[in-house]
N, C-alpha and C positions, 0 to 999 in steps of 0.2 A: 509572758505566755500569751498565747495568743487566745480569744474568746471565741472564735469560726476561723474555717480555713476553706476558702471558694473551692467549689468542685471542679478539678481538671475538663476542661473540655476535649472534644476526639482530636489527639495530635498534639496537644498542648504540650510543649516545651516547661520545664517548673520555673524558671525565669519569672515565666508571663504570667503563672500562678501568682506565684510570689508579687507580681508587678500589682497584680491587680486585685491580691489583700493591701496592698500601701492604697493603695486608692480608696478602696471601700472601709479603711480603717480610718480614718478619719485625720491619720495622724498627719502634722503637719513639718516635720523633718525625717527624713530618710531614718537618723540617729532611731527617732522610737522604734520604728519597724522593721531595723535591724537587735533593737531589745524585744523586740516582740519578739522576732523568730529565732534567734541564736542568743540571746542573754548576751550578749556582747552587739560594740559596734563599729568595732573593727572588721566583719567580713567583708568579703570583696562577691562581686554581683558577680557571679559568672553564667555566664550562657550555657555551654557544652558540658561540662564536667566539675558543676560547683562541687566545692568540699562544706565541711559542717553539719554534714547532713543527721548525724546524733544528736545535734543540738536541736536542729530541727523539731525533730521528731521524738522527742521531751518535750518541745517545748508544742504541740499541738494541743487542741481544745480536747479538754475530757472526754473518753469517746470514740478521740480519733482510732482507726483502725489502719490507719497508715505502718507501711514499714522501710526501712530505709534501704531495702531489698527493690520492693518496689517502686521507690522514687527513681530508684536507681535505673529502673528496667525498664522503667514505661514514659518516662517524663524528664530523661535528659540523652546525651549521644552514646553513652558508654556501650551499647548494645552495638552500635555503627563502626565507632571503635575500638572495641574488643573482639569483635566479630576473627580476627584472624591472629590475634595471639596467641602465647602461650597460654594454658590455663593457670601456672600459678604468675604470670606478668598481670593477667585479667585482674587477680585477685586481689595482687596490690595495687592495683589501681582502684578497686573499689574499697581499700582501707584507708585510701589518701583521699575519697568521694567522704568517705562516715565521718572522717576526724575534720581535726582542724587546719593539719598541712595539705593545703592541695596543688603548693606554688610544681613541684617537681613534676607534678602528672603528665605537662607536654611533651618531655626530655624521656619519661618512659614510656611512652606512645611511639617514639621517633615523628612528633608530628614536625617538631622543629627543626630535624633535617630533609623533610619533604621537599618536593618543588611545590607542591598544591599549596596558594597562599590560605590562610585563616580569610575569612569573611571579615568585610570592616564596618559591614552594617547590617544591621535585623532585613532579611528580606520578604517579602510577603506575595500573594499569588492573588493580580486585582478580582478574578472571581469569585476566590474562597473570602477574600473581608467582606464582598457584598453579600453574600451567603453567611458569612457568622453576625453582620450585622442585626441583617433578617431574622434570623433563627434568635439569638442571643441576645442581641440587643447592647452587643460590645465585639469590638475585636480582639484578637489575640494572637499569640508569635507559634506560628505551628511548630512542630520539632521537624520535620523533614526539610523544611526549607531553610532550615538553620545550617543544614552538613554542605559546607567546604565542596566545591566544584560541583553545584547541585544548580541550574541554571534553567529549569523549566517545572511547571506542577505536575505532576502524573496523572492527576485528577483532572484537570481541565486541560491541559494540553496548552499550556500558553506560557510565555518565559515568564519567571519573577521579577520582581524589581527591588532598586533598593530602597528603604525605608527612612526616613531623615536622622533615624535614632543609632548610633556608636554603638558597635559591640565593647567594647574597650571604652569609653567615654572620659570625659574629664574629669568626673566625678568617678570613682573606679566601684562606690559603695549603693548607687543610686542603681537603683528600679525603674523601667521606661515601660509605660504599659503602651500597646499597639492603639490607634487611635486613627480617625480618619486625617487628623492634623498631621500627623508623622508618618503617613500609608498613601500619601498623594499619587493616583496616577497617573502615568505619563500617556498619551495617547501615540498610538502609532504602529505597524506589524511589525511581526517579529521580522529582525534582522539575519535569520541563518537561510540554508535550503531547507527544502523537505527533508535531504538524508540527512542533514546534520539534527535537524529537530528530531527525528525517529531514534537517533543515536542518545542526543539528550535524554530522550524522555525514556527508555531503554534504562538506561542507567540511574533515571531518579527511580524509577520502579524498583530497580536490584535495592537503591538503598532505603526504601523503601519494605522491602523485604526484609532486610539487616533489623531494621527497628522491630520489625511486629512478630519476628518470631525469635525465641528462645534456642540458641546454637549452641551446641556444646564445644568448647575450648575444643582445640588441637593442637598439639608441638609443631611445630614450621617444620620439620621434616616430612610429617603426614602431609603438609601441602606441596612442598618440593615432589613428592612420590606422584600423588594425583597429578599433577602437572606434567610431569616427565612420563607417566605412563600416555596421557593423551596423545601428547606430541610425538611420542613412539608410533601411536596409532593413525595419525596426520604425516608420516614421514618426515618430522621435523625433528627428528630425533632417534638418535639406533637405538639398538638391543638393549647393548650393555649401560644403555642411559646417559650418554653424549648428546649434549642438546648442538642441533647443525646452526649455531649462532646465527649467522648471517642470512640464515635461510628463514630464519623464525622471524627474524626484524621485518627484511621486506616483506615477508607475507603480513605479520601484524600491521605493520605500515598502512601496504594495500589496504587492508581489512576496513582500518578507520579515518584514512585519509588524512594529512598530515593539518590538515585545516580543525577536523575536531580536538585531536592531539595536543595542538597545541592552543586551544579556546581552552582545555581544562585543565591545562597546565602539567599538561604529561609526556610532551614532544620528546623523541627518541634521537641520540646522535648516532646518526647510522656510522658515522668513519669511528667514533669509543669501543673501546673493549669494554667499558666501562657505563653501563645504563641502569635503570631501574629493570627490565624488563628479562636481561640475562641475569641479575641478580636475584630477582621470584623466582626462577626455576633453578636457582642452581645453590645458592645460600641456603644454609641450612641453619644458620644462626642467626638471620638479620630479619629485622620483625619489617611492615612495608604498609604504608598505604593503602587504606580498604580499597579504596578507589582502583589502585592498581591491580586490587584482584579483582576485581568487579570486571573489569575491563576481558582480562585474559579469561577468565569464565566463558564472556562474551564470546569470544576468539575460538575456544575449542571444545564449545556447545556443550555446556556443563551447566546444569541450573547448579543454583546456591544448594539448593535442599540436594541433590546428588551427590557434590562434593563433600558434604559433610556425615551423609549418610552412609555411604558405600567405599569400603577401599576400593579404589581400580585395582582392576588385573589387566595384562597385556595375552590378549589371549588373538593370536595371527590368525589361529585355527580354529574360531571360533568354541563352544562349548562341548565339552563332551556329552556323552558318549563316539565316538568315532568308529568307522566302519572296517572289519576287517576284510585285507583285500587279497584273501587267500581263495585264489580259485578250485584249490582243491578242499578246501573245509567245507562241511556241511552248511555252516555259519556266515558262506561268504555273500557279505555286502551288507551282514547285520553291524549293529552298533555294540561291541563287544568288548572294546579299546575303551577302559577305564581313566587311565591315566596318561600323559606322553611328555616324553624330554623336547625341552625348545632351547637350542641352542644357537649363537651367533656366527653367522656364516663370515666370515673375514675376506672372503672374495667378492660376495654378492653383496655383501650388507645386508643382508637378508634374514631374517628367525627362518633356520631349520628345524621343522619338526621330525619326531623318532617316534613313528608308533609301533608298538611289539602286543601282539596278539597272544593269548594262553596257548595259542596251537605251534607257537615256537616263530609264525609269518613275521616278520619284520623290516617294514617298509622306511624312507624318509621323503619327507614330501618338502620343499623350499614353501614358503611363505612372503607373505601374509595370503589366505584366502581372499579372496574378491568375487565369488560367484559361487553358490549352492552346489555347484558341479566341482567344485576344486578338490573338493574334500574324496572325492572316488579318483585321485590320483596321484599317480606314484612320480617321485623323481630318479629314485632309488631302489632296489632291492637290497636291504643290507646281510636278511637270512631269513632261507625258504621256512625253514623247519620239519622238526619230523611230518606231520602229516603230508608236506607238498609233494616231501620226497618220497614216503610212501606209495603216493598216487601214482608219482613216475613211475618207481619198480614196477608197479605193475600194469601202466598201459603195455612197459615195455614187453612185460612177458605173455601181452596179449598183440604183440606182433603189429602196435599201432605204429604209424611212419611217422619220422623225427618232426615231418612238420604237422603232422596232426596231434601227434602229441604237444607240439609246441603250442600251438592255438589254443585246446585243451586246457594249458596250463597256465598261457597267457606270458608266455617267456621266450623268448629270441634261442630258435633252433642252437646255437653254439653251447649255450647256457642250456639247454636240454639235455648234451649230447655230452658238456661236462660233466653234467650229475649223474650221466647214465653207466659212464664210467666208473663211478666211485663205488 
């Protein structure tokens, strides 16, 4: 059992906790201070997602107020990757984090069929050590610069590097604490452009994000839906939810240039049927890559917090209430139109809308809106209704002419001259 247990610092990864009770414990074989923290000393050191964490947390100093809830949340990756699982996939992963088995938790992440390689050493950010030296009077392994295809600090704006200490090591059971010996900087600018650095650092911020806030779970279908309604909205994709594959690649391509693409290990085969990136929006069972959502987020201007917050709708015609456009109704050109059918036009490719007014008017209008003015027009007359054809009756029987009555009505003389018949 252990007699103190260091206070996490802001960002602290538990590794580097853990690294740096071995240090201040005096102990002089890894062996104690894995009997210190787990009662056993067979654990294995892991960086991103240790398991044990029940022994842990029995085995802390009287006192402690620690829970293995929150080791979990605040002071390792599981929030990074969990972020776009299932909720009960989440769950078992955080009962293979509490126990003693944690060897399987890569293979139900799918981190091991990834392209994004794992990290092969502690990376560190040369601003932030000069800064915790100062302030602390030691250094330590932050948690963000630990995640897998994370290449720049958000905070200072400047690449990482890498640190002389093994994520994986020779020793599999030993504790490395960050130190200015194993944190040497290299001198010299960064190597990308400007856009590629704004992309980077883009993207540490999203993960960034992942860690410091609390997301609730969602089934992979919620996120196929959100996805597929955007791209509906982008024209990368119709009505009925057909993603235009080839259309979505080169625009994503474009987007990010095949130079960053392939710096973080996420390069697309534009001649495959077969990618990561047709796979996020169209799989509904196959779990992917935070990284890869992070990315397509990017792509179809969705913060984290929206995706998670809000189911999309596909809405061409913007929000109702909508205007009816009976020019014989007292009501015409109020917003009265509650509700409307949006159907898939198979000629145009286009969302038809069907709006029907309580006064019987019933217009259809092609889609999507693009301008405040869309919405006062008609493509269609699908049915006047009583009140228009009322109106008729009785210009006619006030002897108005076909074409001023047609003006009047806002309908093409022939189609006056129809109903006046009837």
């Amino acid at each position: 059992m252990m007699t103190f247990f260091p206070s996490p610092y802001q960002d602290e990864i538990l590794y580097s906790v853990l690294a740096r009770y071995h240090v201040r414990s005096g102990n002089t074989s890894i062996k104690a201070t894995l009997e210190d923290l787990y009662s056993k000393t067979t654990a294995t050191a892991v960086m991103d997602l240790p398991s044990h964490l029940n022994r842990l947390i029995e085995n802390m100093p009287v006192g402690s107020r620690y829970t293995v809830n929150e080791l979990i949340r605040y002071y390792t990756l599981f929030p990074f990757y969990a972020a776009f699982l299932p909720p009960e996939q989440a769950e078992s992963i955080k009962k293979f984090m509490e126990r003693d088995k944690g060897g399987g938790v890569y293979n139900k992440i799918g981190l091991m069929a990834s392209s994004v390689s794992l990290n092969q050493y502690f990376k560190f950010c040369p601003e932030c050590i000069k800064e915790d030296a100062e302030e602390y009077g030691e250094l330590y392994w932050h948690r963000v610069h630990q995640v897998s295809g994370i290449h720049i600090c958000s905070k200072h704006k400047i690449l990482l590097q890498d640190s002389k200490v093994s994520i994986r090591g020779f020793n599999k059971h030993q504790y490395t604490a960050a130190t200015l010996e194993n944190c040497i900087m290299l001198n010299g600018r960064n190597g990308y452009s400007d856009d590629i650095m704004e992309k980077l650092l883009k993207l540490s911020s999203d993960v960034q994000t992942l860690l410091d806030n609390e997301l609730e779970q969602k089934p992979i279908k919620w996120f196929v839906h959100q996805y597929t309604t955007k791209l509906i909205d982008m024209g990368l994709a119709n009505m009925n939810g057909n993603i235009k594959q080839k259309e979505l690649i080169k625009s994503f391509i474009n987007y990010y240039g095949e130079e960053f693409l392939t710096l973080i290990e996420l390069g697309i085969d534009v001649h495959s049927d077969h990618n990561w990136l047709t796979d996020l929006v169209r799989r509904k069972n196959k779990t992917s890559h935070p990284l890869r959502h992070l990315l397509l987020l990017r792509f179809i201007g969705v913060t984290i917090e929206e995706l998670f917050a809000n189911k999309f709708e596909y809405k061409p015609f913007g929000n109702g209430e909508w205007p009816c456009l009976n020019p014989a109704a007292d009501h015409y050109l109020e917003n009265t139109i509650k509700e409307i059918e949006i159907k898939y036009n198979t000629d145009s490719k286009n969302p038809l809308g069907i709006f029907r007014c309580s006064c019987g008017f019933t217009y259809l209008r092609s889609g999507p809106d693009t301008e405040s003015g869309d919405r006062y027009k008609i493509s269609k007359v699908k049915d006047y209704g009583v009140v228009w054809e009322q109106r008729l009756k009785e210009l006619v029987e006030e002897k108005l002419s076909l074409r001023g009555t047609a003006k009047q009505l806002k309908a093409d003389p022939a189609t006056v001259k129809k109903y006046a018949k009837n």
